[in-house]
PyMOL Python script that loads the backbone (N, CA, C, O; Angstrom):
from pymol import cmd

cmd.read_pdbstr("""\
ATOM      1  N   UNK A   1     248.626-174.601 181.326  1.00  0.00           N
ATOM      2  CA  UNK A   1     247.829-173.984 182.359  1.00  0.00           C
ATOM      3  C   UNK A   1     248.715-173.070 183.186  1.00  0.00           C
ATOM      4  O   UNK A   1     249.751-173.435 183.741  1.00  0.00           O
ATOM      5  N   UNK A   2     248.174-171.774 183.215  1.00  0.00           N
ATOM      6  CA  UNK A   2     248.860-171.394 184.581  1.00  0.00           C
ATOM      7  C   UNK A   2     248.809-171.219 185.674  1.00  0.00           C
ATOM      8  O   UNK A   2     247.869-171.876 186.121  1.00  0.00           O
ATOM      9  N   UNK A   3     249.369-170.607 186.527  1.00  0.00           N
ATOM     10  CA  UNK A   3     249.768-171.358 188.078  1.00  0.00           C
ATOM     11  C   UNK A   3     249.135-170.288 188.596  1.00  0.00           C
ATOM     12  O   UNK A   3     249.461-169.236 188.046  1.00  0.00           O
ATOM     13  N   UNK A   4     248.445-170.202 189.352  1.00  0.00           N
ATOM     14  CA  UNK A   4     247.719-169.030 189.990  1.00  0.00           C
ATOM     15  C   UNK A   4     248.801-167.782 190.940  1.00  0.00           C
ATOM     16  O   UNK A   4     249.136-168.303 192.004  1.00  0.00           O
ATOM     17  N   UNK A   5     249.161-166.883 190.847  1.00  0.00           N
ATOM     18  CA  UNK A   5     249.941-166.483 191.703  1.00  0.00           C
ATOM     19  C   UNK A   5     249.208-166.019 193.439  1.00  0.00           C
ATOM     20  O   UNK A   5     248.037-165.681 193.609  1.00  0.00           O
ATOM     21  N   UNK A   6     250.248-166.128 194.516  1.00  0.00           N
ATOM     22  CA  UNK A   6     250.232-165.721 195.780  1.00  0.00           C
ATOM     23  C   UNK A   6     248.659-164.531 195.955  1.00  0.00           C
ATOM     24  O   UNK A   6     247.552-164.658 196.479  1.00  0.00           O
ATOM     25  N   UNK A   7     249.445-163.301 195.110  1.00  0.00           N
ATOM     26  CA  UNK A   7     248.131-162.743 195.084  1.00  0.00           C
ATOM     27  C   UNK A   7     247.122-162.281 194.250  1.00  0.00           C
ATOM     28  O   UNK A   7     246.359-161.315 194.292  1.00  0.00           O
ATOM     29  N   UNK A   8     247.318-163.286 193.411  1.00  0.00           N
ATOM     30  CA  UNK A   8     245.491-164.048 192.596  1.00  0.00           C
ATOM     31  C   UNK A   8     244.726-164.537 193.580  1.00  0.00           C
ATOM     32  O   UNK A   8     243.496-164.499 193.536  1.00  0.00           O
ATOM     33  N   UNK A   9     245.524-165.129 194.723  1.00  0.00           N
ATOM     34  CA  UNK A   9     244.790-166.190 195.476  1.00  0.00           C
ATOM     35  C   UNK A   9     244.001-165.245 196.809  1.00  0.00           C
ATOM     36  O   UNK A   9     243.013-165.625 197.436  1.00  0.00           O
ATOM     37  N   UNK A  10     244.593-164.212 196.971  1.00  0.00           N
ATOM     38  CA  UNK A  10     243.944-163.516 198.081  1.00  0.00           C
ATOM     39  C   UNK A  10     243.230-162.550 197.390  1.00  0.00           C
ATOM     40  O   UNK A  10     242.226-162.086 197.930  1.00  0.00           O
ATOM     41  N   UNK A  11     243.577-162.155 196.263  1.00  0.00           N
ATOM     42  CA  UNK A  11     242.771-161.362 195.582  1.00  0.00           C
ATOM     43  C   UNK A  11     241.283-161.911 195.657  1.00  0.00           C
ATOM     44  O   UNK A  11     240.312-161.327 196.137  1.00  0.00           O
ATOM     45  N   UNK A  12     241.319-162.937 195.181  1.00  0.00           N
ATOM     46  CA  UNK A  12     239.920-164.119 194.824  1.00  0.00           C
ATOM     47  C   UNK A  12     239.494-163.788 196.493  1.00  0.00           C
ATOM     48  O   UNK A  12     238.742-162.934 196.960  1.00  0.00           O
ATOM     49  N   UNK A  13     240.137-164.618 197.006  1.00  0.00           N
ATOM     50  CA  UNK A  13     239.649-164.625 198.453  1.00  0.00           C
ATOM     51  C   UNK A  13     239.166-163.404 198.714  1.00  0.00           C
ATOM     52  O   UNK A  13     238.113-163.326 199.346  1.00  0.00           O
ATOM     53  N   UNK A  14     239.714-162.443 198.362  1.00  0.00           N
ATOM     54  CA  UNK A  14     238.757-161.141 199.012  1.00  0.00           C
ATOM     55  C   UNK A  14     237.273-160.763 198.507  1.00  0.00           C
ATOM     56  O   UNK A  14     236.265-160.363 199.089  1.00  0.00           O
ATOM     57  N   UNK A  15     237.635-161.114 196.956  1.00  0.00           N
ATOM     58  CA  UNK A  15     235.892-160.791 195.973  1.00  0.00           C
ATOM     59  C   UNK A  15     235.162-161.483 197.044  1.00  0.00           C
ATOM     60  O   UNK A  15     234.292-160.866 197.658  1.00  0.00           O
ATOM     61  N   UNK A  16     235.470-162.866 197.364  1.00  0.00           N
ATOM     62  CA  UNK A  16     234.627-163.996 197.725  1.00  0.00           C
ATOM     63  C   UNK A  16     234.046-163.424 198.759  1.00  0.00           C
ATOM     64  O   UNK A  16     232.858-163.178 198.553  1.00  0.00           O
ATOM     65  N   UNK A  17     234.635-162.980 200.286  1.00  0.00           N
ATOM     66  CA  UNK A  17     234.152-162.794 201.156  1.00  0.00           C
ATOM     67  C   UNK A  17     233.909-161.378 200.853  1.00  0.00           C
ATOM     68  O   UNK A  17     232.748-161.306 201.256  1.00  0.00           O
ATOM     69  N   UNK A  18     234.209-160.130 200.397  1.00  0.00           N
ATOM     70  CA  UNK A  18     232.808-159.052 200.125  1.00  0.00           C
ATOM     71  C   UNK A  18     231.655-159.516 199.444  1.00  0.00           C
ATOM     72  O   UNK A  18     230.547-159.141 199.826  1.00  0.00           O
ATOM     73  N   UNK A  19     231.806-160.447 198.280  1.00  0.00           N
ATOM     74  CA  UNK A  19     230.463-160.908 197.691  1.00  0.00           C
ATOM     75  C   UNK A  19     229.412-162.014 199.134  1.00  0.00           C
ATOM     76  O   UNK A  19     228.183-162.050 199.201  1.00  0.00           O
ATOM     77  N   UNK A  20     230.272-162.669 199.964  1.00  0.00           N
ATOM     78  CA  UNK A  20     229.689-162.612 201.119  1.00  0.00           C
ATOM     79  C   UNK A  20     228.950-162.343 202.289  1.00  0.00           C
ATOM     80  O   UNK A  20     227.965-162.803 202.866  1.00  0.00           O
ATOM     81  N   UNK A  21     229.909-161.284 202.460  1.00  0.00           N
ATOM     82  CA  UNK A  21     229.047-160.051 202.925  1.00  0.00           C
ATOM     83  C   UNK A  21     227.991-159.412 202.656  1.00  0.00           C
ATOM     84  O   UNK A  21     227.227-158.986 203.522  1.00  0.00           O
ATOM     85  N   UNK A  22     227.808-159.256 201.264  1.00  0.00           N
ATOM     86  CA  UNK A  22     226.698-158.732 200.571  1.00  0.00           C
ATOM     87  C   UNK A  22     225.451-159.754 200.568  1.00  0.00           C
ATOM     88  O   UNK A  22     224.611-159.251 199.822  1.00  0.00           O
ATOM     89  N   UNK A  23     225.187-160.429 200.854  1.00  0.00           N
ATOM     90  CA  UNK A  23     224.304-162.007 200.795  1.00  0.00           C
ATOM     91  C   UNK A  23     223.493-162.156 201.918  1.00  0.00           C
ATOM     92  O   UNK A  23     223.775-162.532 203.056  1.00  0.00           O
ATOM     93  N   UNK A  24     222.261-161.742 201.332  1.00  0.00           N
ATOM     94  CA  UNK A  24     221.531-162.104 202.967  1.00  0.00           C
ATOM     95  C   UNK A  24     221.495-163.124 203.278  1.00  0.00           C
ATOM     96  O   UNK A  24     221.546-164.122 202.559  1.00  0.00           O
ATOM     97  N   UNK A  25     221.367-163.042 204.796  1.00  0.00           N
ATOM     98  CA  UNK A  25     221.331-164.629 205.282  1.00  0.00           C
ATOM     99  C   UNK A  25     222.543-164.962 205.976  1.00  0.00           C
ATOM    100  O   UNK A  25     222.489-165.677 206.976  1.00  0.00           O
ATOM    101  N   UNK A  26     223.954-164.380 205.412  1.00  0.00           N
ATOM    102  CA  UNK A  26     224.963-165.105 205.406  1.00  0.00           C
ATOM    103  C   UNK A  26     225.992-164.017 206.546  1.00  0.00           C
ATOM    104  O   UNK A  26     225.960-162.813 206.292  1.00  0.00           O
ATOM    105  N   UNK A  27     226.620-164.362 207.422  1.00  0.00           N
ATOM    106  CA  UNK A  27     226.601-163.477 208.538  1.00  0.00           C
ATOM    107  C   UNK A  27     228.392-163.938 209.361  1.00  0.00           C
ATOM    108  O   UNK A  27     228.401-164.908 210.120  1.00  0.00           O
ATOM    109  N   UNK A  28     229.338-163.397 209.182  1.00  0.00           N
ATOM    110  CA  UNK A  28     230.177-164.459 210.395  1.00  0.00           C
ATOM    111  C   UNK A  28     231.008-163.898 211.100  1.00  0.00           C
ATOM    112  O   UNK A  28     231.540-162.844 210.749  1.00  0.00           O
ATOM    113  N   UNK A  29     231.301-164.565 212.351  1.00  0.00           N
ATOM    114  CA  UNK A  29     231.885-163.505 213.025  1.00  0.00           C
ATOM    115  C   UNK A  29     233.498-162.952 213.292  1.00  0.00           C
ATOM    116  O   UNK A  29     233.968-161.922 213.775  1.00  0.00           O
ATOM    117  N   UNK A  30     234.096-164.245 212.693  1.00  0.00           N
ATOM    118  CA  UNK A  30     235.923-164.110 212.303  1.00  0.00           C
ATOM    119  C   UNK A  30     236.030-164.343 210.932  1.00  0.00           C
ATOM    120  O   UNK A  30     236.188-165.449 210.415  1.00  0.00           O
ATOM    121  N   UNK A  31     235.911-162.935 210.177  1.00  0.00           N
ATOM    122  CA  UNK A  31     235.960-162.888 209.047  1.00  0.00           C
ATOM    123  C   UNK A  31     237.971-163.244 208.805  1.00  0.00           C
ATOM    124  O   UNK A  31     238.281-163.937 207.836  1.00  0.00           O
ATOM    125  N   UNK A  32     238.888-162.812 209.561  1.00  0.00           N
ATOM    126  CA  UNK A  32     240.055-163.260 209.022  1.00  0.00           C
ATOM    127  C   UNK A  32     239.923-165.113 208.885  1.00  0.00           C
ATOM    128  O   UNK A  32     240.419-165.777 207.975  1.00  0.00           O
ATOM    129  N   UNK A  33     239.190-165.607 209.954  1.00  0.00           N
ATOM    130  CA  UNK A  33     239.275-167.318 209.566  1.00  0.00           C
ATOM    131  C   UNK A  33     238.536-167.508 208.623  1.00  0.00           C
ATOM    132  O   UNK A  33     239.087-168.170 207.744  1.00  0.00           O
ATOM    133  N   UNK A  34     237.486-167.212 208.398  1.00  0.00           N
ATOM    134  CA  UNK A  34     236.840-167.280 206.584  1.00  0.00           C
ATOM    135  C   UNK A  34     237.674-167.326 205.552  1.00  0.00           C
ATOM    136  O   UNK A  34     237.793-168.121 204.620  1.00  0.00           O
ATOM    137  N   UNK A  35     238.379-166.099 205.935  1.00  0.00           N
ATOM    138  CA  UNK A  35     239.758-165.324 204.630  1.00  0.00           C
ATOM    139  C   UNK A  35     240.521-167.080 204.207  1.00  0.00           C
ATOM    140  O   UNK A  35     240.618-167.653 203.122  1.00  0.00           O
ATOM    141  N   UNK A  36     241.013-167.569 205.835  1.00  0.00           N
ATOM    142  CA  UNK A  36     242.185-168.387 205.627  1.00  0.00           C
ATOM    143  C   UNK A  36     241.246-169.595 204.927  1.00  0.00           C
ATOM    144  O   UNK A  36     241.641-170.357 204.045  1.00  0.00           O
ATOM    145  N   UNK A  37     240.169-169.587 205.417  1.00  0.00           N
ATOM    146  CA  UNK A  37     239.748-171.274 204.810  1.00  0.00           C
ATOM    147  C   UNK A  37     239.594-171.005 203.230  1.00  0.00           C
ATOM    148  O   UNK A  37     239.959-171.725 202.301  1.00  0.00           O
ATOM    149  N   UNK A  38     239.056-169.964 203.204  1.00  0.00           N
ATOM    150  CA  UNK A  38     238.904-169.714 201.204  1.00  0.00           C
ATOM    151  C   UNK A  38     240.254-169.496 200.763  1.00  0.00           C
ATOM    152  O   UNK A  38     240.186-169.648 199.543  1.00  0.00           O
ATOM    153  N   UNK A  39     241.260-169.267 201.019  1.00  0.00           N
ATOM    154  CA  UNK A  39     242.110-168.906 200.812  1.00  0.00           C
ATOM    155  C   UNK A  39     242.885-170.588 200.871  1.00  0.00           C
ATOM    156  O   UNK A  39     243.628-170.907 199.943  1.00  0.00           O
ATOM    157  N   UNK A  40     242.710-171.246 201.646  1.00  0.00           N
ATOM    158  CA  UNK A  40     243.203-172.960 201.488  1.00  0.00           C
ATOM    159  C   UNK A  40     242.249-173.879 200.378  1.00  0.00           C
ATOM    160  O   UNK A  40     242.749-174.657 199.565  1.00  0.00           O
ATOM    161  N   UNK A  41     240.556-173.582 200.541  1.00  0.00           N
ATOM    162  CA  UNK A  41     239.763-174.078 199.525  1.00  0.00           C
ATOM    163  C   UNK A  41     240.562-173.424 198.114  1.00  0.00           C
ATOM    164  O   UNK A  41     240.688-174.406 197.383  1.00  0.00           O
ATOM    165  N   UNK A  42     241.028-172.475 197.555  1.00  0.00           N
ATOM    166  CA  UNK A  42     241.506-172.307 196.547  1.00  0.00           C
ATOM    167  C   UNK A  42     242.555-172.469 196.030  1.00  0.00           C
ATOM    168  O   UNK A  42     242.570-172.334 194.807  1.00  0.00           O
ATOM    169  N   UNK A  43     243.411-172.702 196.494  1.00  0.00           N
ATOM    170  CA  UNK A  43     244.861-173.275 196.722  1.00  0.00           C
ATOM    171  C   UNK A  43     244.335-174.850 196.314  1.00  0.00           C
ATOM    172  O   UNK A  43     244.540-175.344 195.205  1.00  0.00           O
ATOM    173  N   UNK A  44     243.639-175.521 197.394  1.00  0.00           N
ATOM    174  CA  UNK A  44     243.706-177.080 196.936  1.00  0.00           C
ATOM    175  C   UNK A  44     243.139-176.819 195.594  1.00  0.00           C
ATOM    176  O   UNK A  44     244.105-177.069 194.873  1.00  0.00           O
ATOM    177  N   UNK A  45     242.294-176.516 194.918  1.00  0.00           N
ATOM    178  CA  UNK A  45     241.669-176.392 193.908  1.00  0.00           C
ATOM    179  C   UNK A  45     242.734-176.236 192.992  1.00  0.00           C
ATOM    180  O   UNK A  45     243.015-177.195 192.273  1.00  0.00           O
ATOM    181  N   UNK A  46     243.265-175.358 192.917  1.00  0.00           N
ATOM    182  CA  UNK A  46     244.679-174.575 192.016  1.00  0.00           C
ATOM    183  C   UNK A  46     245.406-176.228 191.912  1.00  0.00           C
ATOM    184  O   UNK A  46     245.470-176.768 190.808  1.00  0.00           O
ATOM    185  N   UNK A  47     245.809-176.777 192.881  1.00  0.00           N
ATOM    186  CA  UNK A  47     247.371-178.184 192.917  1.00  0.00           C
ATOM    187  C   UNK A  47     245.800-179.137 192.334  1.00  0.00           C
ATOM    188  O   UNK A  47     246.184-180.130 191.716  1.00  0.00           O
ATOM    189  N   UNK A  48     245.237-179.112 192.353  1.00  0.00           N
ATOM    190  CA  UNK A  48     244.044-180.461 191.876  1.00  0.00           C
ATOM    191  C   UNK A  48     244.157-179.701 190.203  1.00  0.00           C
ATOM    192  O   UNK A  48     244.289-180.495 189.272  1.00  0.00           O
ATOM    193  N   UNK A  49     244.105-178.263 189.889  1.00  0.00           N
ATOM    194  CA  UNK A  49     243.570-178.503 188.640  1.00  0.00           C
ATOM    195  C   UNK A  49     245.187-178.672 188.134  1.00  0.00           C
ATOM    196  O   UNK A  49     245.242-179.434 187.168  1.00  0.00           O
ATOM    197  N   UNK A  50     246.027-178.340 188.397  1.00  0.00           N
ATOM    198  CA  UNK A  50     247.547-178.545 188.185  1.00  0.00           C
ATOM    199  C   UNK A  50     247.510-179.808 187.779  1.00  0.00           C
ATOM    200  O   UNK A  50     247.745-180.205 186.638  1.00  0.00           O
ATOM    201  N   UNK A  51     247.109-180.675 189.046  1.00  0.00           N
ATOM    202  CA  UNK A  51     247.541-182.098 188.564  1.00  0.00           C
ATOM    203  C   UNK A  51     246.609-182.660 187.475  1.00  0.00           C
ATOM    204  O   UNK A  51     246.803-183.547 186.643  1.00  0.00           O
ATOM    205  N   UNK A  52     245.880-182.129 187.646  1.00  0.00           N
ATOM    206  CA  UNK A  52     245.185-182.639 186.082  1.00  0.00           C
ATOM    207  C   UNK A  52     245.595-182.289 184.995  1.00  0.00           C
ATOM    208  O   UNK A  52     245.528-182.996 183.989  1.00  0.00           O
ATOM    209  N   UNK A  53     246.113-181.066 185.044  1.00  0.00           N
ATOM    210  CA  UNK A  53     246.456-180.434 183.698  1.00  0.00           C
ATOM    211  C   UNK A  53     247.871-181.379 183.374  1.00  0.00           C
ATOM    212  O   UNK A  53     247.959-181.803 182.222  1.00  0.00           O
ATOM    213  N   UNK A  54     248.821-181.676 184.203  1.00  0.00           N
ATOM    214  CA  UNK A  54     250.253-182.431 183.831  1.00  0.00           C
ATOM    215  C   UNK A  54     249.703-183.624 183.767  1.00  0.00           C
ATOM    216  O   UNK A  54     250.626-184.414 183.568  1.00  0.00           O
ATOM    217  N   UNK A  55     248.366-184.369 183.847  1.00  0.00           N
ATOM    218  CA  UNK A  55     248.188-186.043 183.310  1.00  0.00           C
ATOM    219  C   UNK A  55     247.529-185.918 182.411  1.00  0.00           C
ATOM    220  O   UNK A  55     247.347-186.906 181.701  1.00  0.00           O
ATOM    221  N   UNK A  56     246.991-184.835 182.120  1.00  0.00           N
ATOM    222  CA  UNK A  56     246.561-184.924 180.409  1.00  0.00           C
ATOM    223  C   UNK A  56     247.433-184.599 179.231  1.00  0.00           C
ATOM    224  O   UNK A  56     247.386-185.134 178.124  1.00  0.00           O
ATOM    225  N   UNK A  57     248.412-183.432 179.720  1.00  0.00           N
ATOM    226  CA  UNK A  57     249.519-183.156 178.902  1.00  0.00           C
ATOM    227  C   UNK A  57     250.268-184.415 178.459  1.00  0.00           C
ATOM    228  O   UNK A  57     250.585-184.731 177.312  1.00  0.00           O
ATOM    229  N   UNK A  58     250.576-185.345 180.088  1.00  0.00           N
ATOM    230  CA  UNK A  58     250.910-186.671 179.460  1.00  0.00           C
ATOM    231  C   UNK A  58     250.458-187.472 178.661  1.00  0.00           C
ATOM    232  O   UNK A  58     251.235-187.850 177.784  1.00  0.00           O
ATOM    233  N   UNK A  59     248.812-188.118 178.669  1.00  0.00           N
ATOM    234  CA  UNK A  59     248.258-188.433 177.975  1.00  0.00           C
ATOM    235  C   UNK A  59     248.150-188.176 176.320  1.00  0.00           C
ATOM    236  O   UNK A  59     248.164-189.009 175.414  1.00  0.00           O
ATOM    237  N   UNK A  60     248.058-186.995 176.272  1.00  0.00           N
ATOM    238  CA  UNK A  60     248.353-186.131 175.048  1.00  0.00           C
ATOM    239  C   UNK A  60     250.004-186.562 174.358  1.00  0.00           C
ATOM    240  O   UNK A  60     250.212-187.101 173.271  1.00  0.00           O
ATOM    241  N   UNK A  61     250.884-186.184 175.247  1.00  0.00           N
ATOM    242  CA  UNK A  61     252.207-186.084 174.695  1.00  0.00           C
ATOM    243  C   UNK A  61     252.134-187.719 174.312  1.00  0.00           C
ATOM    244  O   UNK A  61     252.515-187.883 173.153  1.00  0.00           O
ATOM    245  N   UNK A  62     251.798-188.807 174.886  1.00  0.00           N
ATOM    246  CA  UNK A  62     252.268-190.234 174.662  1.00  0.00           C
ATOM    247  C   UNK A  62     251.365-190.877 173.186  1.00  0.00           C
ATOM    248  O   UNK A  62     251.397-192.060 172.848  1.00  0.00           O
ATOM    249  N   UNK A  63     250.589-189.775 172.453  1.00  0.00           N
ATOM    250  CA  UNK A  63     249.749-190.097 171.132  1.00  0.00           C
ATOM    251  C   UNK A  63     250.891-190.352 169.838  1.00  0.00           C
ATOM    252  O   UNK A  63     251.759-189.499 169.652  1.00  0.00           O
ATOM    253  N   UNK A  64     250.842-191.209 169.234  1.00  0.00           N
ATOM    254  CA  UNK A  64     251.815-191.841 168.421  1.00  0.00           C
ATOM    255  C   UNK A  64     251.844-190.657 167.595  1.00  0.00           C
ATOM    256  O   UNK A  64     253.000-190.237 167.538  1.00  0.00           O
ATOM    257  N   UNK A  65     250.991-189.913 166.897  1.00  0.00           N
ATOM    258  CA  UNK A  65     250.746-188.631 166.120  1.00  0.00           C
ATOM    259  C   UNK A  65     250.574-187.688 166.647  1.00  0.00           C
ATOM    260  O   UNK A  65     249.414-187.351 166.882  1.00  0.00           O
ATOM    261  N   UNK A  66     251.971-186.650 167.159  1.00  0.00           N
ATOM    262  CA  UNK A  66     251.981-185.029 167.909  1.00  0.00           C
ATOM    263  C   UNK A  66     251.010-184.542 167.100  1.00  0.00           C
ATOM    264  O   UNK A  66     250.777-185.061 166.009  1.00  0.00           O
ATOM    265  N   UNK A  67     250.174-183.218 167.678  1.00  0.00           N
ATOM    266  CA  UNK A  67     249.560-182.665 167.594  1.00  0.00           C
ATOM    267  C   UNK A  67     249.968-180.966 168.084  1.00  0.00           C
ATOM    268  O   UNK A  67     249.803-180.730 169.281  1.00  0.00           O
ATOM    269  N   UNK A  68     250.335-180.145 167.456  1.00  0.00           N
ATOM    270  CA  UNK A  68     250.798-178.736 168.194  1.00  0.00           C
ATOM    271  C   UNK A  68     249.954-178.259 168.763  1.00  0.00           C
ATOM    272  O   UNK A  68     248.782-178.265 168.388  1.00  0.00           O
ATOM    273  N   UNK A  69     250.334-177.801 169.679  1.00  0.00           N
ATOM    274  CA  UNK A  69     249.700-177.576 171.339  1.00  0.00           C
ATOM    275  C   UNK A  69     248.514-176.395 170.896  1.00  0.00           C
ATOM    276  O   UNK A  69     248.792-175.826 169.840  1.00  0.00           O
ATOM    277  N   UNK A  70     247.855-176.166 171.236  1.00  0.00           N
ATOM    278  CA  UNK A  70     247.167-174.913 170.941  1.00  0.00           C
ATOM    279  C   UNK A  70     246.059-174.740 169.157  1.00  0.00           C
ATOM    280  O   UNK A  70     245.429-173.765 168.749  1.00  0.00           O
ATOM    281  N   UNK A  71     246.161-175.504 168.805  1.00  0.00           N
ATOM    282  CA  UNK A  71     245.609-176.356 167.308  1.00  0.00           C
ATOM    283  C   UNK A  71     244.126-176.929 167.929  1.00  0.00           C
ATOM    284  O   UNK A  71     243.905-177.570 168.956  1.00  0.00           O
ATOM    285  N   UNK A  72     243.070-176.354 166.720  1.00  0.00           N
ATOM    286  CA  UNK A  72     241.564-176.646 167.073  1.00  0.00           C
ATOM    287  C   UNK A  72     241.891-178.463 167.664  1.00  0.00           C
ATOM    288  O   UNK A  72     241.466-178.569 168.814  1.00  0.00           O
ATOM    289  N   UNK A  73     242.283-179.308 167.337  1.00  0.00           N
ATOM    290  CA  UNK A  73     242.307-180.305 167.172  1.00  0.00           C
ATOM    291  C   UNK A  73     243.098-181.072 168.800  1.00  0.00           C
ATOM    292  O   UNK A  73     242.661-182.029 169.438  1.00  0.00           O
ATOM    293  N   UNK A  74     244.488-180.141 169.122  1.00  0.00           N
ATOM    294  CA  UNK A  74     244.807-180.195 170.281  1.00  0.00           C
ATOM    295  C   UNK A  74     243.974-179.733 171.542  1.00  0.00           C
ATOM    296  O   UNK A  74     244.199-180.348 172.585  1.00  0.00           O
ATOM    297  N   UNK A  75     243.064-178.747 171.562  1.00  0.00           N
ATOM    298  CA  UNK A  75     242.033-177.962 171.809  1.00  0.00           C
ATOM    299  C   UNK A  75     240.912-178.927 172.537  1.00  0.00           C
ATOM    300  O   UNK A  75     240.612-179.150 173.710  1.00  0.00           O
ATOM    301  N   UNK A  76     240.394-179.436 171.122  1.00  0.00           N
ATOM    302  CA  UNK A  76     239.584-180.138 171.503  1.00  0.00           C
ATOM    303  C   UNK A  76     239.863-181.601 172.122  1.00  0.00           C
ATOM    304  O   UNK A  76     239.051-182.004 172.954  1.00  0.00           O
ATOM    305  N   UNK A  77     240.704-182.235 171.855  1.00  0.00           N
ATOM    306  CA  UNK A  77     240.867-183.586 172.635  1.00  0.00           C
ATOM    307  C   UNK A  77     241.149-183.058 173.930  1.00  0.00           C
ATOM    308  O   UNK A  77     240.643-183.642 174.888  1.00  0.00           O
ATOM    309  N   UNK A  78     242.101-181.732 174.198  1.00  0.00           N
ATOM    310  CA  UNK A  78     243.023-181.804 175.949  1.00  0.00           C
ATOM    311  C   UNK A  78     241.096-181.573 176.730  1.00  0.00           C
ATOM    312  O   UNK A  78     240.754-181.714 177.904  1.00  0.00           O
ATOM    313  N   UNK A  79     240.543-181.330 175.951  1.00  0.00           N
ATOM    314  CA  UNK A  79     238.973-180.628 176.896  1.00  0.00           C
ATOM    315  C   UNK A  79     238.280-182.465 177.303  1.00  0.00           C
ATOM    316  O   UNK A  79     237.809-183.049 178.279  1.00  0.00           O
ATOM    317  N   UNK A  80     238.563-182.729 176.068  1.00  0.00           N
ATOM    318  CA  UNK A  80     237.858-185.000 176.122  1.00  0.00           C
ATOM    319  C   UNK A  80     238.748-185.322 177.201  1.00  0.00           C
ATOM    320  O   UNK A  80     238.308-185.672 178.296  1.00  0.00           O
ATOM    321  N   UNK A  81     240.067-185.218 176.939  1.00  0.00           N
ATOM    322  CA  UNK A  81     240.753-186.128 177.732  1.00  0.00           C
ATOM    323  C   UNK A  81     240.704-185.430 179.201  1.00  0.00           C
ATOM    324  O   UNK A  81     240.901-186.143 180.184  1.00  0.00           O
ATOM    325  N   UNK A  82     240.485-184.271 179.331  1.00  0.00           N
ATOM    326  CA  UNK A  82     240.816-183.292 180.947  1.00  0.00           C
ATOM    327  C   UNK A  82     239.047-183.868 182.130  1.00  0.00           C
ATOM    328  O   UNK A  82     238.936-183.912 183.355  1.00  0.00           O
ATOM    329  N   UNK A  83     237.997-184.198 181.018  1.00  0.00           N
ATOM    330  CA  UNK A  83     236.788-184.314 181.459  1.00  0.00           C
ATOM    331  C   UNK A  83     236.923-185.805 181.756  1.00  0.00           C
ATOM    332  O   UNK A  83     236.529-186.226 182.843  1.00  0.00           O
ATOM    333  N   UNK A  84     237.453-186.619 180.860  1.00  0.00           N
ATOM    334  CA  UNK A  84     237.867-188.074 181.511  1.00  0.00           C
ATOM    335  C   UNK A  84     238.595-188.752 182.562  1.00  0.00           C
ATOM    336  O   UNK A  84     238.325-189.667 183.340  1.00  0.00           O
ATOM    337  N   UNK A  85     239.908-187.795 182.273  1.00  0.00           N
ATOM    338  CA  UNK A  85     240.771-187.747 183.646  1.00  0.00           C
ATOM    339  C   UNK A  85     239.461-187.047 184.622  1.00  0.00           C
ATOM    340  O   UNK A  85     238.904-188.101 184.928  1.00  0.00           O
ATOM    341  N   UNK A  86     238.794-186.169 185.162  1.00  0.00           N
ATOM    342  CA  UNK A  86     238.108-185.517 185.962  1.00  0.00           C
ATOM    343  C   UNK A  86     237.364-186.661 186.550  1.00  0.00           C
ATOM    344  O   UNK A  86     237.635-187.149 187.647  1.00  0.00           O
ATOM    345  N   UNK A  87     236.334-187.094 185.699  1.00  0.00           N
ATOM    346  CA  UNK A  87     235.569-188.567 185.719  1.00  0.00           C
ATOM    347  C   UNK A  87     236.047-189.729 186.566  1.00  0.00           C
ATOM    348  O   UNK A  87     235.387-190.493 187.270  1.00  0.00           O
ATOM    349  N   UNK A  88     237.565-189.677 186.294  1.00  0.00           N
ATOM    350  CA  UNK A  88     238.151-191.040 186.325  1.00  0.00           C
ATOM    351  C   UNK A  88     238.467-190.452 188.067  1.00  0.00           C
ATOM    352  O   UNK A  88     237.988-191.256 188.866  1.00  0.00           O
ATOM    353  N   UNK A  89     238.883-189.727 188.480  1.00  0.00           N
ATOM    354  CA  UNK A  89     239.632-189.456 189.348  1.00  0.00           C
ATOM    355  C   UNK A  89     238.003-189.175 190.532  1.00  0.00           C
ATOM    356  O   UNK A  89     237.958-189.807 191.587  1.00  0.00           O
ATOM    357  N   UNK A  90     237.443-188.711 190.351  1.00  0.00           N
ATOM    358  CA  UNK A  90     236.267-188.583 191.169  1.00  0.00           C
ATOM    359  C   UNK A  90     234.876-189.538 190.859  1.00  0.00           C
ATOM    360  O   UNK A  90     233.792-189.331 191.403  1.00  0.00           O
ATOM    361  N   UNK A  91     235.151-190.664 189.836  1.00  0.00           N
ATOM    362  CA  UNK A  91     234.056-191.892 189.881  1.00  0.00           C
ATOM    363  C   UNK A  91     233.078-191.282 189.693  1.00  0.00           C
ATOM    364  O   UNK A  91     232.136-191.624 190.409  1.00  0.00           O
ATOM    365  N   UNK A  92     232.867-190.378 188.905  1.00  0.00           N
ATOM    366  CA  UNK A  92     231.427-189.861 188.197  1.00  0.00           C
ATOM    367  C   UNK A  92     231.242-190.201 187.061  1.00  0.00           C
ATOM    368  O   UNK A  92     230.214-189.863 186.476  1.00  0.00           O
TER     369      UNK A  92
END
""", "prot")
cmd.dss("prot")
cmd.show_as("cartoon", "prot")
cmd.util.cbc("prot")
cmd.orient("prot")
């Protein structure tokens, strides 16, 4: 997985709040504190999907039979095991 960079993250943040803007209904009046909270909502998101991605890699790596990374077969289990870890970690 990769790591989102500095400005991926404000980049995003910016679509977000012009696609905002554009939205009826939706109206605010310190658009820089909007910026910062989407800009922290995506960040936690980024270290949450991180940490998922390094406990499935583990999971994966500890299978008595390697599997090369990127292989229909590696593919498809890291997606089983990433939705289980997900499951497991939020009790759904």
């Amino acid at each position: 997985m990769m790591r989102m960079s500095r400005e991926r993250l404000f980049h995003l943040a910016d679509l977000i709040l012009k696609e905002l803007g554009t939205t009826q209904g939706v109206s605010f009046k310190a658009p820089d504190e909007v910026r910062t909270e989407v800009i922290r909502a995506l960040t936690e998101e980024a270290k949450l999907a991180e940490s998922i991605d390094g406990e499935v890699r583990k999971i994966l790596g500890s299978y008595s039979r390697p599997m090369p990374e990127g292989s229909r077969e590696w593919e498809v289990l890291y997606e089983k095991t990433r939705e289980e870890v997900f499951r497991k970690r939020f009790r759904l």
